[in-house]
N, C-alpha and C positions, 0 to 999 in steps of 0.2 A: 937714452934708454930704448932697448929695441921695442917693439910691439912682439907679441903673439904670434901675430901672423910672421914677422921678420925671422924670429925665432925660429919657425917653422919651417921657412923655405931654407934656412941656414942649415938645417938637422938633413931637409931634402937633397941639397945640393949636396952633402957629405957620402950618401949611400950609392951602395951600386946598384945596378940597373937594375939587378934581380929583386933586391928589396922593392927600391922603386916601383916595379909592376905592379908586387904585392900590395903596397901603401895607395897604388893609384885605383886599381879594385876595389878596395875597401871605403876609398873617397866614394868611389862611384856607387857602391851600396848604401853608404851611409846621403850624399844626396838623393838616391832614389829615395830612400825611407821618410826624408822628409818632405819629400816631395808627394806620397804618400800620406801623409800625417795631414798634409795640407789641407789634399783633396777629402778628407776621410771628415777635418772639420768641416769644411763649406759644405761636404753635402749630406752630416749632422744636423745642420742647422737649418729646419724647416722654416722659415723666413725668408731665407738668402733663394731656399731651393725653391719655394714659391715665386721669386721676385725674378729667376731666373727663368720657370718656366711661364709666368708670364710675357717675358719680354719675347722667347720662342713664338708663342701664341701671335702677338702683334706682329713680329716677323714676318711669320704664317699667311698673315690674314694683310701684309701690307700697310701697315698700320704702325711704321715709323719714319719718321726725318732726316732725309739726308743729315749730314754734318756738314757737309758745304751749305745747304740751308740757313743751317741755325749760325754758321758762322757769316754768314751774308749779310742776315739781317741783326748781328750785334751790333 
């Protein structure tokens, strides 16, 4: 049984180029948007926005550890 996806690329491989542009646009809108959606929860979500502008702050101020650090001393 094919998957969705198989399905899909079988339907693609069928059309002509012209479509094709068409359907690849519309991919391309349709992931901007969720890509959009994404951004639009995380920075919804005063928690996450806080937890991120603190880590800025430490940044800022020097006030993080390498990762060759912390991997040194596991």
């Amino acid at each position: 049984m094919s998957t969705l996806r198989e399905k899909a690329h079988q339907i693609i491989d069928s059309l002509s180029d012209q479509r094709l542009e068409a359907i690849y646009e519309y991919l391309q809108f349709i992931k901007l948007k969720e890509e959009l959606m994404a951004t639009y929860e995380i920075t919804s979500d005063k928690l996450i926005m806080e937890t991120i502008e603190k880590g800025l702050l430490e940044e800022a101020d020097g006030n993080l550890i390498a990762l060759e650090d912390i991997v040194d001393n596991v």
